[in-house]
DRENRO-811802 format. One record per atom (N, C-alpha, C): x negated, y, z. Coordinates in pm, whole numbers, padded with zeros to 5 digits, always signed. Atoms other than C-alpha are relative to their C-alpha. Example, Ala and Ser with C-alpha at 12.3 -4.5 7.8 and 13.67 -1.06 7.14 Angstrom:
BEGIN
-00089-00119+00000-01230-00450+00780-00090+00120+00000+00082-00119-00006-01367-00106+00714+00077+00109+00073
This chain:
BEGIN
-00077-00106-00066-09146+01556-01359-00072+00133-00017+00059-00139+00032-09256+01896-01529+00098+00106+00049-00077-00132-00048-09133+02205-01320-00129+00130+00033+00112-00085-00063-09331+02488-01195-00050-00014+00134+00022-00018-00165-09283+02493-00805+00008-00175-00010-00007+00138-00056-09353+02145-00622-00001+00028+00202+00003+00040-00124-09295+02061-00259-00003-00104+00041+00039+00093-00011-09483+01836-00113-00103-00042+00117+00093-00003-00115-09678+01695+00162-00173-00093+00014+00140+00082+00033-10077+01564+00135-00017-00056+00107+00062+00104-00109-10210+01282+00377-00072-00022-00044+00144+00085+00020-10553+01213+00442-00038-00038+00108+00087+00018-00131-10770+01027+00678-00100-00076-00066+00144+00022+00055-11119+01021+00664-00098-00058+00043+00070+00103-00121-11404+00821+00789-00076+00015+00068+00077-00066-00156-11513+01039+01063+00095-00057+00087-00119+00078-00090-11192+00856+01196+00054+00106+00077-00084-00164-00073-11070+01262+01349+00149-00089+00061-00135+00057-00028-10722+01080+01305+00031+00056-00178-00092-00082+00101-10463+01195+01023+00059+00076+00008-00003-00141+00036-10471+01511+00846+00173+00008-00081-00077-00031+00072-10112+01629+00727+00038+00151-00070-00023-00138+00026-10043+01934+00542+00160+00041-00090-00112-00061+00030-09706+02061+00405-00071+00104-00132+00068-00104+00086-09807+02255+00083+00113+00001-00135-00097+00019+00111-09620+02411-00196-00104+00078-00105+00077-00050+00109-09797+02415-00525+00072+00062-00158-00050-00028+00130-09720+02618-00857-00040+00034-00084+00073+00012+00149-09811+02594-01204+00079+00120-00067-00040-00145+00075-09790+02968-01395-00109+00006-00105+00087-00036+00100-09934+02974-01764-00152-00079+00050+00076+00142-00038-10099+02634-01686-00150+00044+00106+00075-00076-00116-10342+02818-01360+00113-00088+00111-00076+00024-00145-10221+02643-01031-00025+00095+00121-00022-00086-00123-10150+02828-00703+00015-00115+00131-00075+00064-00065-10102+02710-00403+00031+00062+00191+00007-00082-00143-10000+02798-00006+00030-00153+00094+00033+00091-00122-10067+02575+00268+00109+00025+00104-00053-00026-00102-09761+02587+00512-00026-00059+00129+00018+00072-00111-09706+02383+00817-00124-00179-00042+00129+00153-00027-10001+02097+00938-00026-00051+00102+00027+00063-00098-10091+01886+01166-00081-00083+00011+00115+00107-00007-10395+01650+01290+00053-00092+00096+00009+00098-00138-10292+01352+01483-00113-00101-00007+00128+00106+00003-10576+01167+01625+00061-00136+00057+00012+00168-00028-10626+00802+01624-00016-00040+00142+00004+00049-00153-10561+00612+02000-00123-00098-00016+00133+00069-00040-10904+00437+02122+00006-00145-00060-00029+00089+00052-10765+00138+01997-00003-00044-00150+00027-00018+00114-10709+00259+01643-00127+00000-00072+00111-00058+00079-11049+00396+01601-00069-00143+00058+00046+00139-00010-11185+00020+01722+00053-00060-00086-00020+00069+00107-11031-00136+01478-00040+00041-00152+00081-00050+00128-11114+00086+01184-00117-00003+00033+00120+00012-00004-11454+00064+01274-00042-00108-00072+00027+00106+00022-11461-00260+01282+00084-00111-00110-00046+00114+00090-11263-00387+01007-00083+00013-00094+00109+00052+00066-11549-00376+00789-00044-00137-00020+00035+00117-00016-11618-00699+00895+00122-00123+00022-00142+00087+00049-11259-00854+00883+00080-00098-00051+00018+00069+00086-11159-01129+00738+00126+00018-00104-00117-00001+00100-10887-01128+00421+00125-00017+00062-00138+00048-00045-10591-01255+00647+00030+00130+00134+00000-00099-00095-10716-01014+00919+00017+00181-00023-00005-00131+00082-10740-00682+00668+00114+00029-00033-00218+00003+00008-10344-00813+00561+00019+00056+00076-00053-00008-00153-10282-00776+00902+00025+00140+00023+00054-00189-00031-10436-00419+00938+00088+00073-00078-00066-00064+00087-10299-00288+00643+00175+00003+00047-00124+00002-00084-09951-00415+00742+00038+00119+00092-00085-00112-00116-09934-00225+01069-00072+00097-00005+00081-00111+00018-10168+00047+00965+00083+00099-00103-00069-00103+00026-09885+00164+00729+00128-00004+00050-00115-00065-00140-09624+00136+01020-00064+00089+00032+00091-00113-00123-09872+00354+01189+00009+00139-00077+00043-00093+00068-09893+00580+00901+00154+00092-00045-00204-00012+00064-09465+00587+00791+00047+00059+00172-00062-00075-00083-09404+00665+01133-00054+00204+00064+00092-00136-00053-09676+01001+01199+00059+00063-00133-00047-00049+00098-09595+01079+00842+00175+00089+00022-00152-00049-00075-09174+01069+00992+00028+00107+00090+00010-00067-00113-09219+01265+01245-00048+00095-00066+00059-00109+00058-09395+01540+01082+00107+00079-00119-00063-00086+00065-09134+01609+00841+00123+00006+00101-00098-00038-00107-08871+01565+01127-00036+00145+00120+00016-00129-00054-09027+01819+01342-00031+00159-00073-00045-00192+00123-09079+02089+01052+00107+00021-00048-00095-00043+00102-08765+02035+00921+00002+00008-00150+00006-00036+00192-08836+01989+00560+00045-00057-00054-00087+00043+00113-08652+01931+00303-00008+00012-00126+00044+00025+00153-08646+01848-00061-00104+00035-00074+00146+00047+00043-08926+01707-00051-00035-00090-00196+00058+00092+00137-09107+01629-00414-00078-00135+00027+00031+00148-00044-09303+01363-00268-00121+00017+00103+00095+00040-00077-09560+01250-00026-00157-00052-00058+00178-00037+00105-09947+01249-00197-00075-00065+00154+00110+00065-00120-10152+01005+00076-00126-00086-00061+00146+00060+00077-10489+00857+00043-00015-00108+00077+00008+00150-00109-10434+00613+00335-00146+00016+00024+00144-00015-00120-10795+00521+00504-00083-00107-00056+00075+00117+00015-11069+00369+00335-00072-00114+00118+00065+00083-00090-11179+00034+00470-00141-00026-00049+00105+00075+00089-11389-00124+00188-00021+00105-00133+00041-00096+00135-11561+00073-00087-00112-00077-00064+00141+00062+00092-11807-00127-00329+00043-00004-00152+00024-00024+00130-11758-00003-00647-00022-00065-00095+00149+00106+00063-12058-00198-00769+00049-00113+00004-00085+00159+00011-11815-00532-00708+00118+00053-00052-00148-00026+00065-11539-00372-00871+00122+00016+00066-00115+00006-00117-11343-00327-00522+00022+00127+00073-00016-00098-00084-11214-00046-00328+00130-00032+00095-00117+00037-00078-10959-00095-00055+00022+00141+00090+00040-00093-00069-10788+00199+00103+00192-00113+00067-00130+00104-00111-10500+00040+00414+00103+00177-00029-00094-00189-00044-10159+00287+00460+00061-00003-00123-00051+00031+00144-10052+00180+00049+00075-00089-00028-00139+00123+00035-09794-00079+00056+00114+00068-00040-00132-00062+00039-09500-00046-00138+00111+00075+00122-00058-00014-00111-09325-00014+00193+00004+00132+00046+00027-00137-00019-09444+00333+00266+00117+00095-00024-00159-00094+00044-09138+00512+00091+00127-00032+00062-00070+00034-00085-08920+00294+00283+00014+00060+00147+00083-00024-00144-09061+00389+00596+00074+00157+00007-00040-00148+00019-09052+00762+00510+00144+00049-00069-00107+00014+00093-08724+00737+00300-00094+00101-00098+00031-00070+00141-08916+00935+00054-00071-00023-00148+00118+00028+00155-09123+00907-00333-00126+00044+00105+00113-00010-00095-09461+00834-00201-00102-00026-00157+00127+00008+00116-09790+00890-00458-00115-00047+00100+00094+00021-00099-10078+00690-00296-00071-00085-00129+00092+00078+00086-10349+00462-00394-00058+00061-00126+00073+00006+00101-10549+00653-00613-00102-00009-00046+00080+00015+00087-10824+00525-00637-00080-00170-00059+00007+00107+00059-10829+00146-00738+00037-00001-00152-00070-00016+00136-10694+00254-01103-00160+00014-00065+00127-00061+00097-11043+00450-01165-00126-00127+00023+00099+00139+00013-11260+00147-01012+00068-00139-00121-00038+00108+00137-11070-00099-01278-00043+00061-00100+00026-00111+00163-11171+00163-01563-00148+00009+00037+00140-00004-00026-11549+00114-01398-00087+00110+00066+00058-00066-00081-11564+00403-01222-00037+00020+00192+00008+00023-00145-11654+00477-00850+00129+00029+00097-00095-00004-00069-11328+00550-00729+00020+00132+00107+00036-00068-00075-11467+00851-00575-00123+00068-00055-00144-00082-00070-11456+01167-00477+00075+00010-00117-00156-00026+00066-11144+01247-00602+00034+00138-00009-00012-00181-00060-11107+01642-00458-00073+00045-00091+00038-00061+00098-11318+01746-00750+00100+00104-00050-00095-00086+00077-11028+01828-00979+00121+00087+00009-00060-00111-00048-10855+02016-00694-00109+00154-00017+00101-00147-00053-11189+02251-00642-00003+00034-00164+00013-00064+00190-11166+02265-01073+00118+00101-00004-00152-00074+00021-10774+02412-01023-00005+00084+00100-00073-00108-00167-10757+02578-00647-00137+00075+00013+00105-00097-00104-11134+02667-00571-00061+00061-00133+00077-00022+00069-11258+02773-00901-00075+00113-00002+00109-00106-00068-11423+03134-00750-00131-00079+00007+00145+00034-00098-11714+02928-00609-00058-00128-00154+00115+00035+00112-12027+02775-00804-00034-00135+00070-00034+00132-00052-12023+02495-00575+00097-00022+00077-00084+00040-00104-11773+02301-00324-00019-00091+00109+00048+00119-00057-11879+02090-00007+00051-00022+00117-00019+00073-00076-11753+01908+00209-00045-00091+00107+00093+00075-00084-11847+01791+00513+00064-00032+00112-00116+00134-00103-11644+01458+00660-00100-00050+00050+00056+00112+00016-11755+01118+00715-00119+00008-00026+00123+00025+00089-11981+01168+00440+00001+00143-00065+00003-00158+00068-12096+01516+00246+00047-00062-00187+00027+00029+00144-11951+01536-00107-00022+00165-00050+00033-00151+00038-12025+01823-00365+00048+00030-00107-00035-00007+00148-11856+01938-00715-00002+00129-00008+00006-00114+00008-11910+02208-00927-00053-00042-00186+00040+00038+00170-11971+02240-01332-00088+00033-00062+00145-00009+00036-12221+02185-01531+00037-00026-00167-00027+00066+00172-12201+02205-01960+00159-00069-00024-00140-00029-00037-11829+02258-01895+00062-00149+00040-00025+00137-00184-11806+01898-01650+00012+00006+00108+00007+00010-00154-11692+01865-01325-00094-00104+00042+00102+00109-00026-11971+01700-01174+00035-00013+00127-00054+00063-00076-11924+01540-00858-00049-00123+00091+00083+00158-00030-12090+01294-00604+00023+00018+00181+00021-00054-00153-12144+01206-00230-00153+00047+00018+00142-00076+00010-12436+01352-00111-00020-00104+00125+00014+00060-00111-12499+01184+00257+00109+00009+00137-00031+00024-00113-12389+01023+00582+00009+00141+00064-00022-00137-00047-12236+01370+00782+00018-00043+00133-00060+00021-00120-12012+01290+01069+00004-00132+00059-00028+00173-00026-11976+00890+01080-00133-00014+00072+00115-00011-00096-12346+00943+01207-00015+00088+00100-00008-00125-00093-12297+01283+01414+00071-00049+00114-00113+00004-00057-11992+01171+01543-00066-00168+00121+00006+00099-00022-12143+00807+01627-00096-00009+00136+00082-00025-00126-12447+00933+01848+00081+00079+00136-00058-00044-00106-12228+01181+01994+00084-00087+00124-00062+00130-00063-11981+00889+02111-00095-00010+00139+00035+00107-00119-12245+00712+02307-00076+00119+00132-00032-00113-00104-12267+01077+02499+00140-00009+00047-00180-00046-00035-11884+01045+02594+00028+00115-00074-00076-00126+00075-11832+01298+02349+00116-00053-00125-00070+00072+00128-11624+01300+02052-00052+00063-00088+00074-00046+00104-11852+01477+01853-00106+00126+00076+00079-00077-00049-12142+01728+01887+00017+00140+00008-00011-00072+00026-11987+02052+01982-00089+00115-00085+00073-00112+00051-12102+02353+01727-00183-00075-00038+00130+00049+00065-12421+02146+01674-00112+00041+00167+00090+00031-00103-12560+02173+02062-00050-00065+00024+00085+00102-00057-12726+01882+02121-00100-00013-00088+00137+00004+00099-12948+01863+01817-00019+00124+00004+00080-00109+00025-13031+02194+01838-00093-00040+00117+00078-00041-00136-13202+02127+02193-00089-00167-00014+00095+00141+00037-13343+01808+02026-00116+00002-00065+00131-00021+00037-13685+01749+01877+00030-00114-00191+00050+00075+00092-13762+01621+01476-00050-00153-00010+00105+00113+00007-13917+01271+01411-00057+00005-00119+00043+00038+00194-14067+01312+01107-00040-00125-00057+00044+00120-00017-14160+00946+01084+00204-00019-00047-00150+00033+00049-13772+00891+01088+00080+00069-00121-00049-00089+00152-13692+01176+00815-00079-00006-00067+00043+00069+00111-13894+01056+00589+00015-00116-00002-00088+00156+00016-13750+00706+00650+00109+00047-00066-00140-00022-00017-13412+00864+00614+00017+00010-00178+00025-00086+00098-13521+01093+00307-00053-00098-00144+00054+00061+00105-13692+00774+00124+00090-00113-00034-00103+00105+00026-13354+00576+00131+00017-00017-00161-00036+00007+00160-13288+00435-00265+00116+00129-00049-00076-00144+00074-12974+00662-00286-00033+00059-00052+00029-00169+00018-13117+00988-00271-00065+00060-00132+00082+00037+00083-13304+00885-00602+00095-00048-00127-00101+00092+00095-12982+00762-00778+00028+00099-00061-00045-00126+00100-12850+00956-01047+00169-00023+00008-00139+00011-00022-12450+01042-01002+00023-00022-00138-00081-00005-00124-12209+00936-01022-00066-00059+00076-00012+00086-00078-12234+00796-00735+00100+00007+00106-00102-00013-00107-12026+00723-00385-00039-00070+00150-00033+00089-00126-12052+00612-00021+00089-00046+00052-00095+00082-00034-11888+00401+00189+00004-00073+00113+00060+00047-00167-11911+00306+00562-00066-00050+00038+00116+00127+00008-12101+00029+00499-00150+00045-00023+00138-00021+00004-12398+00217+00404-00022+00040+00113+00043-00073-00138-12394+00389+00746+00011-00097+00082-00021+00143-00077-12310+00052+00898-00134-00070-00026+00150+00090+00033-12609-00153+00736-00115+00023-00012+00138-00046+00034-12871+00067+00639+00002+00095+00098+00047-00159-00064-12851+00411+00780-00044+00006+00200-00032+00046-00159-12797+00301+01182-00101-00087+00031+00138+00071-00069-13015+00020+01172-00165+00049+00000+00168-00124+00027-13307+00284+01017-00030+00060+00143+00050-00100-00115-13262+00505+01324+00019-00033+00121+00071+00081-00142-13231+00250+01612-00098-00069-00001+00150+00058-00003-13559+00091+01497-00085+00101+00104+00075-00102-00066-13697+00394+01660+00080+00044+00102-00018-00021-00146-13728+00485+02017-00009+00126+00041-00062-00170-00002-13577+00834+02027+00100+00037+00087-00146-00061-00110-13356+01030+02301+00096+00022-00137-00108-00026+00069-13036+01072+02158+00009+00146-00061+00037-00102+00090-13096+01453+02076-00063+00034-00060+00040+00033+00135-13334+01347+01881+00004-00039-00128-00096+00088+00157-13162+01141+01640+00089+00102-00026-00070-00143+00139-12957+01428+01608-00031+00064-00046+00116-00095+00055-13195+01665+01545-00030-00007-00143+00119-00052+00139-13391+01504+01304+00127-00002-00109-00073+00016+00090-13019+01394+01130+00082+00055-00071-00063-00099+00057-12895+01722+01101-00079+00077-00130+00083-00043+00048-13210+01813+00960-00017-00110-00192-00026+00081+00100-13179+01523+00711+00087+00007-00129-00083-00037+00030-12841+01638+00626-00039+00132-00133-00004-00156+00065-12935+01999+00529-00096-00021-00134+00143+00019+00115-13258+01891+00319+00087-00029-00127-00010+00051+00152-13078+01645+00114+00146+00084-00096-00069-00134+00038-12758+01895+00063-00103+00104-00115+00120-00111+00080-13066+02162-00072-00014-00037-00114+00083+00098+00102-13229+01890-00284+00133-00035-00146-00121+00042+00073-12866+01794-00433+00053+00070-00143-00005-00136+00034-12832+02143-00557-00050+00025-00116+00094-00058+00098-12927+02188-00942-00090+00140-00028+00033-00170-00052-12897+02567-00888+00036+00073+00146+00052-00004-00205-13034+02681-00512+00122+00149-00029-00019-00171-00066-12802+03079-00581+00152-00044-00073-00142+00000-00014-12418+03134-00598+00103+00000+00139-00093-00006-00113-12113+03112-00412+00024-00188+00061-00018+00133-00036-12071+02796-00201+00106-00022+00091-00159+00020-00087-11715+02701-00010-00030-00124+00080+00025+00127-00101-11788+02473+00277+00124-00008+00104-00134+00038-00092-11473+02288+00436-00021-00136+00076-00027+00056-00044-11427+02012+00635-00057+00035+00154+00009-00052-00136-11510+01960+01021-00147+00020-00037+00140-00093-00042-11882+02001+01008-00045+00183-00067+00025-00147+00042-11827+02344+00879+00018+00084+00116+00004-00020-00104-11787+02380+01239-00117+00025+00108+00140+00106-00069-12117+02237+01350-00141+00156-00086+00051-00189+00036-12302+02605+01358-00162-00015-00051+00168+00048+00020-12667+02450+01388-00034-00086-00159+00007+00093+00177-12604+02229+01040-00013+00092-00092-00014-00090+00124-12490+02528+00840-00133+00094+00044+00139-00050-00037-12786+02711+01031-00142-00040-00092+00087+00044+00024-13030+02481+00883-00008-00040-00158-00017-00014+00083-12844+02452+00536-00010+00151-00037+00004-00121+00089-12877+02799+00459-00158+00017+00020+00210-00023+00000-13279+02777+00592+00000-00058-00132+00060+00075+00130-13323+02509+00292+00078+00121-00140-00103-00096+00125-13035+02744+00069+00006+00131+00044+00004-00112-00067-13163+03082+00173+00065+00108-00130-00050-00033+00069-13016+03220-00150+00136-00004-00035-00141+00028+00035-12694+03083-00135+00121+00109+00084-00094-00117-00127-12410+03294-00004+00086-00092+00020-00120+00101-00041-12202+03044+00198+00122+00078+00053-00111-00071-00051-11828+03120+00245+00075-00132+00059-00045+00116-00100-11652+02928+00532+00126+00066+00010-00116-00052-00059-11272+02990+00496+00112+00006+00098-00093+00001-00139-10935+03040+00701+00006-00156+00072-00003+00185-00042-10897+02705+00967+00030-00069-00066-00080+00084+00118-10659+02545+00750-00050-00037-00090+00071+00060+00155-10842+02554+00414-00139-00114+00060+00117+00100-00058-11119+02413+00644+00059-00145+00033-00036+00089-00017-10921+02165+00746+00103-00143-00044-00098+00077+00074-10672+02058+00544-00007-00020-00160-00010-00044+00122-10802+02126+00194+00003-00145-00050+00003+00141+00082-10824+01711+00099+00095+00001+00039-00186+00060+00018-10472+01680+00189+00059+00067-00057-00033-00085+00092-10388+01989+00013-00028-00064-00139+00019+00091+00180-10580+01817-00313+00074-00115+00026-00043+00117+00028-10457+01478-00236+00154+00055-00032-00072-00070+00085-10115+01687-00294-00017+00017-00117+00006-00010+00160-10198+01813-00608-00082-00097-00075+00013+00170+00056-10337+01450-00697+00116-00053-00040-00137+00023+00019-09980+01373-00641+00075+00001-00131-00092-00071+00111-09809+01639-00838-00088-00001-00151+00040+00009+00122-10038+01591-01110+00030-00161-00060+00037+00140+00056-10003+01202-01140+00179-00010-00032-00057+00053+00039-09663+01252-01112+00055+00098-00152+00011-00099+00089-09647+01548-01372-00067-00129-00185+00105+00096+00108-09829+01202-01602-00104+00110-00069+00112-00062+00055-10113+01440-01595-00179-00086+00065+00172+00062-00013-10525+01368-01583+00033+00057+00150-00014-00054-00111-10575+01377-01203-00145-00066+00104+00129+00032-00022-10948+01199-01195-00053-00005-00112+00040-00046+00082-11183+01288-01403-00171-00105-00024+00074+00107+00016-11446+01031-01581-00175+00100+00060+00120-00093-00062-11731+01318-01538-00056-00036+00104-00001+00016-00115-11720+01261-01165-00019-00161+00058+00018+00208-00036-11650+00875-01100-00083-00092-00103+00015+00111+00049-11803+00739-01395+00057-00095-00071-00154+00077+00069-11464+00578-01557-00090+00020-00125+00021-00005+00161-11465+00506-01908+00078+00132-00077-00080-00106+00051-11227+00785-01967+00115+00059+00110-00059-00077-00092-11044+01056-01756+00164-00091-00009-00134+00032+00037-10696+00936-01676+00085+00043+00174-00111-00023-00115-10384+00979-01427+00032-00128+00108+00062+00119-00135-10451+00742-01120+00120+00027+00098-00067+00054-00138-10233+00616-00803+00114-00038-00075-00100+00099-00011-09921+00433-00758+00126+00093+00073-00115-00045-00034-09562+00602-00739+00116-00114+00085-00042+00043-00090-09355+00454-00465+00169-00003+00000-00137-00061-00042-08928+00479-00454+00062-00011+00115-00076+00019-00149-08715+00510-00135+00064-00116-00038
């Protein structure tokens, strides 16, 4: 489907577990340069219930993950419904979702994201583009990130791009490659200490600021195998589940400590990530919120000029790309790029859906 204008709506949810991100976006291709404008969006968060079960389906068993998946894309066909019923929108090009990783291991040749059943278009009566990234793990790559080859088309001003969910990722080019990787555990750990404060996360970065270092623990943190790996690479809940959590309850630390030293962890290995410390850098997701993180990333990146844009781009920019994931896959254009994951060769990824 080659046109210029597309209308279309991106779904993401990420594994800070926020809830699901929707965005309404209309993208257009002029003298092959994309554009794009972010209209109507919305965040609905996950009920206490939800976010217990994604936690914990990690550990799941095959009949029990069916299960999930099942009513996880009822859960997803109906928030999705509703969102174009209350904007009113119409002729719609399609729906671009990433559904919610459960399982990510690469390294076994598996990625599972729930919210992808044929069913989905049913649900929504609409063409639904999802699942993209089990195509690039069969071709041997990591399946991930994916938002690269939006920040190659939408953000290309900036010398890097980062993100900071779940997990931090980073792309930016190198010997004309999108390069591309996660960097570390962000929010799934921020978010996890905060929790067992009754919070739902650490406003603006208060509590680790009024917390103390362990250095004993950041250099545990700092001497994890990752950090040592050469990209591609990718995370995946499970590392913050098995390794990263059990590292920093070995140690007998107030809770604004563990944030402290983990913000501090954060910013280092961000720095370290960094081939070149000077340029422009575009930082979106929620911890671009989290004032004391970017505080402590610009101590390690005192050269960098960080630009933190309007809410929206902060918030919605992976559902905006998972959009133009969409319109590119369904365009039968490249829409993951081997550079980044590791594939044997760049190609046009996810699964088109009919009403």
């Amino acid at each position: 489907m080659i046109k210029e204008n597309y209308n279309v709506i991106g779904v993401m949810s990420g594994t800070s577990l926020d809830g699901v991100d929707l965005a309404h976006v209309i993208l257009k291709n002029k003298e092959n340069k994309w554009f794009f404008e972010i209209q109507e969006t919305n965040a609905i968060p996950y009920s206490e219930e939800w976010i217990s079960k994604l936690k914990n389906a990690v550990d799941f068993s095959e009949d029990e993950l069916k299960t999930l998946n099942e009513e996880y894309t009822l859960l997803l066909g109906g928030i999705i419904s509703n969102f174009i019923q209350e904007n009113k929108l119409e002729n719609l090009d399609g729906i671009c979702s990433h559904g919610h990783t459960i399982l990510h291991q690469p390294q076994n040749g598996f990625t599972l994201q729930i919210g992808n059943l044929p069913n989905i278009s049913k649900l929504v009566h609409q063409k639904v583009i999802c699942d993209f990234r089990v195509q690039d793990v069969e071709l041997g790559g990591q399946g991930a990130p994916l938002v690269p080859i939006g920040d190659r088309f939408l953000f290309s001003d900036y010398e890097y791009c980062l993100n900071l969910g779940g997990f931090s990722n980073v792309s930016f080019e190198e010997n004309k490659n999108r390069i591309a990787f996660d960097i570390s555990p962000v929010n799934t750990v921020l978010n996890f200490y905060a929790n067992k404060l009754g919070l739902n996360y650490d406003d603006k970065g208060k509590i680790a600021r009024s917390g103390a270092i362990s250095e004993s623990l950041l250099n545990e943190l700092n001497s994890l195998e990752y950090y040592s790996t050469k990209h591609p690479k990718s995370l995946g809940f499970e590392f913050v589940k098995t390794t990263v959590l059990p590292l920093i309850e070995k140690q007998p630390l107030f809770l604004e400590d563990k944030l402290r030293t983990f913000v501090e962890h954060i910013a280092l290995q961000t720095a370290l990530a960094l081939p070149k410390k000077t340029g422009r850098f575009l930082v979106t997701g929620g911890g671009a919120y989290n004032d004391f993180l970017m505080e402590r990333m610009k101590h390690f990146l005192p050269e960098m000029t960080f630009d933190i844009p309007d809410d929206k781009t902060i918030q919605f920019k992976e559902a905006l790309i998972f959009g133009l994931l969409g319109v590119l896959k369904l365009r039968n254009e490249i829409n993951t790029l081997a550079s980044v994951t590791g594939a044997k060769h760049d190609h046009s990824s996810g699964k088109i859906y009919l009403p």
